[in-house]
C-alpha angles and dihedrals in degrees: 000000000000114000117193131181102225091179140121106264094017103077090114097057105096116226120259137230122215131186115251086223082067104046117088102186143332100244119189119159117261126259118220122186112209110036135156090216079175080065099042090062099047087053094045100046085044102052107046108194115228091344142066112275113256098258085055101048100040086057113117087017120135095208147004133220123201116202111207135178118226128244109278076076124093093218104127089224094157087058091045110041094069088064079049091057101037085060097045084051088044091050094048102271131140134216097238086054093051111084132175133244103190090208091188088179122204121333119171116261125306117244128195082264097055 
């Protein structure tokens, strides 16, 4: 199997073979048409798999930290951070005790065009 980096910055790095015998899947997330997103988000905020759901475990808690992306990421983080602070204000916390780390990650090098 070929594998290529068809992305922006990464134009020097050579495609590389593997061999099928070595690969274990092709994974991509699923794309799914008609969906209440609005609903998806409700669901998944209300049945926490294998934890406390977040309104449980932030009670008791003094402060909370939010870790987001910037915006050279795709995360719809304006359409998900109102279910994150319905569930700190469900679990007792206020918004002057909720503060932001942007955690931008690793982007290739910045150029005088960038």
């Amino acid at each position: 199997m070929r594998v290529d980096f068809p992305y922006r910055g990464y134009e020097q790095i050579e495609p590389v073979d593997v061999p099928d015998d070595n690969v274990m899947g092709i994974y991509a997330p699923a794309a799914y048409d008609n969906v209440d997103e609005r609903q998806v988000l409700v669901d998944g905020f209300s049945l926490a798999i294998h934890s406390p759901r977040l309104r449980d475990a932030v009670r008791g808690a003094r402060r909370v930290l939010i870790l987001i992306d910037d915006g050279t990421r795709p995360t719809p983080t304006a359409r998900v951070l109102p279910f994150v602070f319905d569930e700190l204000h469900a679990g007792g916390i206020a918004d002057d005790r909720i503060e932001f780390l942007q955690a931008p990650g690793t982007h290739r090098r910045c150029s005088p065009t960038s």
